[in-house]
C-alpha positions as CSV (number, residue, x, y, z in Angstrom):
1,X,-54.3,4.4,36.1
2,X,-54.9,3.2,32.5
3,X,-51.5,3.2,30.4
4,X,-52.4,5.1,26.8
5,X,-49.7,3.4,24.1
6,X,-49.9,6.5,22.3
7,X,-48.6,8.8,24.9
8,X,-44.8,7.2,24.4
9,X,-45.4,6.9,20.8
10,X,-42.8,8.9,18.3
11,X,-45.4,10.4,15.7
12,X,-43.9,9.9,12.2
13,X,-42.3,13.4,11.1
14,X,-42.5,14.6,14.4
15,X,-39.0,16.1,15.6
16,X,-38.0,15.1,19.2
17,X,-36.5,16.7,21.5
18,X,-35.4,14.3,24.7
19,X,-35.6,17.3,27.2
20,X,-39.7,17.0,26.7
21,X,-40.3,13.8,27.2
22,X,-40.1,12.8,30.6
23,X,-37.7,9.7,32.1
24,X,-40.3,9.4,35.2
25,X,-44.2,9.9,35.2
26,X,-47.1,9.1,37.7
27,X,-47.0,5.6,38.8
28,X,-49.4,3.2,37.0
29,X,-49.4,0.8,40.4
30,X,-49.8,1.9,43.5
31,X,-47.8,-0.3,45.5
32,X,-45.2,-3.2,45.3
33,X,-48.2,-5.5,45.5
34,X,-50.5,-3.7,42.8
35,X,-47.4,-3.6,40.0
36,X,-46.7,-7.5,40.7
37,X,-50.7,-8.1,40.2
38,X,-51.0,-5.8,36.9
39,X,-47.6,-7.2,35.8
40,X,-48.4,-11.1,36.1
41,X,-51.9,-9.8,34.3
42,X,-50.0,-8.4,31.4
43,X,-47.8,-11.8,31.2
44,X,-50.8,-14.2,31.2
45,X,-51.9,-12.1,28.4
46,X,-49.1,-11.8,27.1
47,X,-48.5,-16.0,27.1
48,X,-52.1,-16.7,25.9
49,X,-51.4,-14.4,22.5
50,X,-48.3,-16.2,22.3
51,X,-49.5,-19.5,21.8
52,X,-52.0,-18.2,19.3
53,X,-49.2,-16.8,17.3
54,X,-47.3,-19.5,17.6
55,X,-49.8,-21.6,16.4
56,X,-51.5,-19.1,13.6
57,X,-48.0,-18.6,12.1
58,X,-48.9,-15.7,9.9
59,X,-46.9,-13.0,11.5
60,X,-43.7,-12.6,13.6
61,X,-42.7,-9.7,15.9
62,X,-39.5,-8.2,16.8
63,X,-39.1,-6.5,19.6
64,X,-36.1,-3.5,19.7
65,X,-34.6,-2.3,23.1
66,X,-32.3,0.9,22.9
67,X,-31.1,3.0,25.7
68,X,-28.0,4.4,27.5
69,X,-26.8,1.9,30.2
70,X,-28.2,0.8,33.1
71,X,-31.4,1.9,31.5
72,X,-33.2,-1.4,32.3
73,X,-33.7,-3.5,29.3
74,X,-32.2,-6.8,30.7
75,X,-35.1,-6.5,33.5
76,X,-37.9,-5.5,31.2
77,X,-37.3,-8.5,28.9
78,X,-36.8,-11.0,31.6
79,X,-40.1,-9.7,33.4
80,X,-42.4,-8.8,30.8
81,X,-41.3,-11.3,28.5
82,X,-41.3,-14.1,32.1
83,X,-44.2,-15.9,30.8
84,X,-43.4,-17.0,27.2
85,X,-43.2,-20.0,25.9
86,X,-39.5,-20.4,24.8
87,X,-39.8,-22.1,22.0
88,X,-41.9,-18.9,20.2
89,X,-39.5,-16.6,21.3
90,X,-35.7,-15.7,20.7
91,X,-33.6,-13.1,22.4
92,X,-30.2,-11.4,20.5
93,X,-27.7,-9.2,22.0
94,X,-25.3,-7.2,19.5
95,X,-21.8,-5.9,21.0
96,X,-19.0,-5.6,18.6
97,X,-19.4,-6.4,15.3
98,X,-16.9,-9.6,14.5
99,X,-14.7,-9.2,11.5
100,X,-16.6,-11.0,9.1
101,X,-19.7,-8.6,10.1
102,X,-17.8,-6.2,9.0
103,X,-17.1,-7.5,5.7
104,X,-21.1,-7.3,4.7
105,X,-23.7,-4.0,5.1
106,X,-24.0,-2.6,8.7
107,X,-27.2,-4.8,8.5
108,X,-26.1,-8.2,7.8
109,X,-25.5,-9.8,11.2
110,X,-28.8,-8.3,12.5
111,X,-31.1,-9.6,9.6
112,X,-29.5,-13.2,10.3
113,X,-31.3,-13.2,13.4
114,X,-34.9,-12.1,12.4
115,X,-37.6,-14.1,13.4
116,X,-39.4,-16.9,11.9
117,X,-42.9,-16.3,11.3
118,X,-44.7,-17.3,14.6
119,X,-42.3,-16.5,16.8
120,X,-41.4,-13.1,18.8
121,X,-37.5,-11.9,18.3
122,X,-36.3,-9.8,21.2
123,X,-33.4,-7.4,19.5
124,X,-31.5,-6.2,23.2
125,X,-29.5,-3.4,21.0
126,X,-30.0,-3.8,17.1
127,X,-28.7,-2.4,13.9
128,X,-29.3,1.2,15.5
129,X,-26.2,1.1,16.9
130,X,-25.1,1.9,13.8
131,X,-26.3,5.7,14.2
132,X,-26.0,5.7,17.6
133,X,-22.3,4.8,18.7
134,X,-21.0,5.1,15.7
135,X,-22.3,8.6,15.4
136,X,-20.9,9.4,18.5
137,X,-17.7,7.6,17.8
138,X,-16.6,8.3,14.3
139,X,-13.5,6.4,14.4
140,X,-15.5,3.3,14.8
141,X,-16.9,4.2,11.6
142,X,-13.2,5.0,9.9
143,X,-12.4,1.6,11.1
144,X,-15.6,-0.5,9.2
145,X,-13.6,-0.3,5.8
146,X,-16.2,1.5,3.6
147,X,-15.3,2.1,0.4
148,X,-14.0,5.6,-0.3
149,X,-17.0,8.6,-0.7
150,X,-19.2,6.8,1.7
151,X,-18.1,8.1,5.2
152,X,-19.1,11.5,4.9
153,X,-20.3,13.2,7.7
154,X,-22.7,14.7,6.4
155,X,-24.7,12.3,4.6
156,X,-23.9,9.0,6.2
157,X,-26.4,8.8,8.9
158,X,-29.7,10.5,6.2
159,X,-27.9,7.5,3.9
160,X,-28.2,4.9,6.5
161,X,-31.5,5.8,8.2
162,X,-33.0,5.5,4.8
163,X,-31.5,2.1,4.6
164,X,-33.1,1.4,7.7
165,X,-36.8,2.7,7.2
166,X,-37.1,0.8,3.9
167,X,-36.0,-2.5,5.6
168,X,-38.6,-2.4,8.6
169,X,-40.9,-1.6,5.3
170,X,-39.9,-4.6,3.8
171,X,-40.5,-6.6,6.6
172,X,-44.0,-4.7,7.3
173,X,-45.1,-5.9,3.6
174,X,-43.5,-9.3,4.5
175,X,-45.5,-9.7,8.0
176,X,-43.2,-8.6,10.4
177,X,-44.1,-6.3,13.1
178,X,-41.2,-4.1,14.7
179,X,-42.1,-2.3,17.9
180,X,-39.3,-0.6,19.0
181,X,-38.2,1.3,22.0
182,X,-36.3,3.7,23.7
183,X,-36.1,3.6,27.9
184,X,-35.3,7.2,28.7
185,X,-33.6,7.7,31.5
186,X,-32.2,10.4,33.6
187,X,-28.4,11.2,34.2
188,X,-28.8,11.4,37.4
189,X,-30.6,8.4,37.8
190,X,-28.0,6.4,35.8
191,X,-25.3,7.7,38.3
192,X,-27.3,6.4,41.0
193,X,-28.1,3.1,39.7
194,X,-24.2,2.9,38.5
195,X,-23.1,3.4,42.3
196,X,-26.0,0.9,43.5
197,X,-23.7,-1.8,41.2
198,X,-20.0,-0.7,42.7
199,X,-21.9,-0.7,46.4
200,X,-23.4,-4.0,46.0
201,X,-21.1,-7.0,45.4
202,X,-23.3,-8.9,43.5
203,X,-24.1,-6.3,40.6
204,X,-19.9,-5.5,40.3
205,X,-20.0,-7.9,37.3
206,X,-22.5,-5.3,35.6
207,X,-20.2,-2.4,35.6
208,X,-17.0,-1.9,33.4
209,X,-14.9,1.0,33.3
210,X,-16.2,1.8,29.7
211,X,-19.5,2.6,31.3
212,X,-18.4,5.7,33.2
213,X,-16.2,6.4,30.0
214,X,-19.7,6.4,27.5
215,X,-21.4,8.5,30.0
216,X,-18.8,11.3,29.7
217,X,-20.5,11.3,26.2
218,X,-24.3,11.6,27.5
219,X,-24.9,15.1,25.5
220,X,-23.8,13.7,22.4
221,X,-25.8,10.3,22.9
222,X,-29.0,12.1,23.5
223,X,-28.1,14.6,20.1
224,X,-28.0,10.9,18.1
225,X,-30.7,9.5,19.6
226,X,-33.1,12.8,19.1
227,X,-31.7,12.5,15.3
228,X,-32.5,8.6,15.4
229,X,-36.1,8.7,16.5
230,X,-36.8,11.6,14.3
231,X,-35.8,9.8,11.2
232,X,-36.9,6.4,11.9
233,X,-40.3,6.4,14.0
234,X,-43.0,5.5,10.9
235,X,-46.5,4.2,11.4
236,X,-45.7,0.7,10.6
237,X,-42.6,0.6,12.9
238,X,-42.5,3.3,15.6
239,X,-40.4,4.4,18.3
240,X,-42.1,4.5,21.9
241,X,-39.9,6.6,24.4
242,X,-40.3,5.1,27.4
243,X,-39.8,6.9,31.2
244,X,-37.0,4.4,32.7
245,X,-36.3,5.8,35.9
246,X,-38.8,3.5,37.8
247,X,-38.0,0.2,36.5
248,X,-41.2,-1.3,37.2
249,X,-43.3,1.7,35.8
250,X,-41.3,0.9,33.1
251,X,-41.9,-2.7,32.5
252,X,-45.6,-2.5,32.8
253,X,-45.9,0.5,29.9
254,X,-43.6,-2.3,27.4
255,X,-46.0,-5.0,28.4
256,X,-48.9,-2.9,27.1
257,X,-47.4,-1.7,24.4
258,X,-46.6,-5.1,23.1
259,X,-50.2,-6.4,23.9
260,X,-51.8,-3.7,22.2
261,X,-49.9,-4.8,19.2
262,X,-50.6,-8.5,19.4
263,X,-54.3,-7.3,19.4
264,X,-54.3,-5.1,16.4
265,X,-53.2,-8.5,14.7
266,X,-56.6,-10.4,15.1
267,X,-55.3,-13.8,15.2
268,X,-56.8,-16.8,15.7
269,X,-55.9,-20.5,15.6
270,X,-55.8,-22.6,12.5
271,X,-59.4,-23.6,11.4
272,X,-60.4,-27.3,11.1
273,X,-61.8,-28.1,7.3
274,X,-64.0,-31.0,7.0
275,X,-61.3,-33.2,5.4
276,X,-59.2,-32.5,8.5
277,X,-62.1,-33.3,10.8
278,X,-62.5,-36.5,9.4
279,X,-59.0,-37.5,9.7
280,X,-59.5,-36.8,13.2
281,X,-62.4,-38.5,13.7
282,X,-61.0,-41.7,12.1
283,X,-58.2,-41.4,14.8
284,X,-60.1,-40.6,17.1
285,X,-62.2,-44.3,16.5
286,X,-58.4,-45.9,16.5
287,X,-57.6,-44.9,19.5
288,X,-61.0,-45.6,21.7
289,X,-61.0,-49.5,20.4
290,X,-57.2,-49.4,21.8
291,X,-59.0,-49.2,25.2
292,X,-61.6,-52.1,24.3
């Protein structure tokens, strides 16, 4: 089964609504075997666009992960992402934002950790947290120190989802490109993959009380997150909601997504001009009458 980028792809203007779009679909592998086959495809791809990025420095891409937990983002960036070279590629977690981030814009820390031209950034929660958990925790908000007549309710999040469609402009014009996306997944599917890590011993380090205390606020997460990709899919940076309750089916729809975007870049590596090539050539002579 051929995976179609566009069928996870938040149209610009489009209102969603969560309940439509699913959290599983059809397998794109058949079996175990098939998914590791089209999955180490995707990577070798994947690795050989890389190194022409790396080398064409022209463009950099960021990469944004969003979802409730247990979602699978860890996985999908460790697997799809399993075959890059590590010097062309950085990976950022965002948790709580230290004092001092909170003494600068809610997107200060976040833009300190853009990526260079020629390099992929990996963003494993981003600046959207800042209509996502603060949305659905207010007090957070109360506690960033805003000046007085900015935290109101009812303008905040417009205010700040402006903010953050003319940055990923900015860095559009500036030759960046943000792909961005959501893994949906199912309630029930989180409960199960949330017993699977109190069951097994080895996964008891991934689950925290505040876990089971977030999902108590599922409803209202899905409300900001249907508010979220409304607002802030565009055509130069869109959202792509992707089904998350089969991990793998999951992993292999990112990977295409992200090569489909490499590709509408039409790179290439540096060209050789003839002053260059005679440099070489000069070396070149150096080093053969080393071996005479």
């Amino acid at each position: 089964m051929k995976i179609d980028s566009n069928d996870y792809r938040v149209q610009e203007g489009k209102l969603v609504n969560l309940k439509k779009w699913p959290t599983l679909v059809k397998s794109v592998y058949k079996s175990k075997k098939a998914y590791a086959k089209i999955l180490q495809e995707h990577v070798d791809e994947l690795s050989m666009l890389q190194r022409v990025h790396y080398a064409s420095d022209r463009y950099a891409v960021l990469l944004i992960f969003q979802a409730m937990d247990a979602a699978g983002k860890d996985g999908a960036i460790r697997h799809v992402m399993s075959g890059i070279n590590p010097q062309g590629c950085q990976v950022f977690s965002f948790k709580h934002p230290s004092a001092t981030e909170l003494d600068h814009d809610f997107l200060w820390r976040t833009t300190q950790s853009l990526p260079e031209r020629g390099r992929i950034g990996i963003f494993n929660r981003s600046y959207y947290e800042e209509v996502l958990i603060v949305r659905v925790h207010p007090e957070i908000l109360l506690g960033q120190r805003l000046p007085d007549g900015i935290v109101d309710q009812n303008t905040i999040w417009q205010d700040r989802y402006h903010s953050i469609v003319n940055l990923e402009h900015h860095l559009h014009l500036n030759g960046t490109r943000v792909i961005k996306f959501f893994l949906h997944l199912s309630k029930e599917e989180q409960r199960k993959r949330f017993l699977d890590r109190i069951d097994d011993p080895d996964k008891n380090w991934k689950f925290s009380v505040a876990d089971i205390e977030e999902r108590k606020y599922w409803d209202k997460y899905m409300q900001a997150y249907e508010a979220c990709l409304s607002a802030t899919s565009t055509e130069e940076a869109p959202w792509y909601v992707v089904p998350a309750d089969d991990k793998e089916n999951a992993r292999l729809i990112v990977s295409r997504i992200v090569l489909d975007t490499f590709n509408t870049l039409k790179m290439h590596y540096p060209e050789t001009d003839a002053n260059r090539k005679k440099e070489l050539l000069s070396i070149r002579n150096e080093l053969i009458k080393e071996s005479k």
